[in-house]
C-alpha positions in Angstrom: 9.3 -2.3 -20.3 5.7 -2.5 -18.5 5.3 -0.4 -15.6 2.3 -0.7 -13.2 1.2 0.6 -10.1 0.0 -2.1 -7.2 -2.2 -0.6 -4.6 -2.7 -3.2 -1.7 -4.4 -3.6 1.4 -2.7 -4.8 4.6 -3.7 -6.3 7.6 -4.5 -3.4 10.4 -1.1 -1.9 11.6 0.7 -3.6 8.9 1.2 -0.8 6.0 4.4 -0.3 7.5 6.1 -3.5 7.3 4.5 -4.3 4.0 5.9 -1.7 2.3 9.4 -2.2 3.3 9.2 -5.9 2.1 7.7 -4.6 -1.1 10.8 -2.3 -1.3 13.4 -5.2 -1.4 12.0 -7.0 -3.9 13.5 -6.6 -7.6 11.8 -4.6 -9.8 9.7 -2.2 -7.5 10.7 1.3 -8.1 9.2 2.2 -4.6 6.7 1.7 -1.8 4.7 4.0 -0.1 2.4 3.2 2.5 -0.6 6.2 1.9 -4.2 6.7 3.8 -7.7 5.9 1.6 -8.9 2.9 0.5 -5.7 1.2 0.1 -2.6 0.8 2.9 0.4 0.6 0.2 0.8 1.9 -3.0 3.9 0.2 -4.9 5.4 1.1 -8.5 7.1 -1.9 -10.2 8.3 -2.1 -13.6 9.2 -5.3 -15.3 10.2 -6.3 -18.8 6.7 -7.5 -20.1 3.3 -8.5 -19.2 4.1 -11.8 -17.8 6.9 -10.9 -16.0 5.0 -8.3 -14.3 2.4 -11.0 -13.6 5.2 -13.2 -11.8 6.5 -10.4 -9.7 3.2 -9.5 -8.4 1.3 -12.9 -7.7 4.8 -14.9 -6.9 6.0 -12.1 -4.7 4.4 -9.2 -3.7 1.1 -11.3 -3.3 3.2 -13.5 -0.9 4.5 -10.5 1.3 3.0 -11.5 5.1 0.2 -8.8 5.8 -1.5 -8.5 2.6 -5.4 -9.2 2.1 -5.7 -8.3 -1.0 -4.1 -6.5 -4.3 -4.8 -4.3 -7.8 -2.7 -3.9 -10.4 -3.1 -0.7 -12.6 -1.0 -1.2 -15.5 0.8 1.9 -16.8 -0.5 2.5 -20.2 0.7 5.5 -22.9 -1.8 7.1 -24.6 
């Protein structure tokens, strides 16, 4: 399993309704829309590298309010 953390930024006054899109797609753990730099942090986990790939670019980059993503994968030192 890869896990990752996306940290996005929204449209002004969208955080809100990003995040709960994020939260119903399959394979993010959660959603949290945070202050800083970024509007929406969202964990996802998928089974490898290029399914993680697909989730974020085929769906969370197509969630309506985003401008822009980063993915941080998890990595196990």
């Amino acid at each position: 399993m890869v896990s990752a953390y996306i940290l996005i930024h929204a449209e002004v006054g969208r955080a809100a309704e990003v995040a709960e899109a994020a939260r119903r797609i399959e394979g993010v753990e959660s959603a949290e829309d945070v202050t800083g730099p970024y509007d929406v942090i969202v964990r996802a986990q998928a089974s490898d590298v290029d399914q993680l790939g697909r989730l974020v670019v085929a769906q969370i980059q197509a969630i309506e309010g985003i401008d822009r993503t980063l993915t941080c994968p998890v990595v196990h030192l």
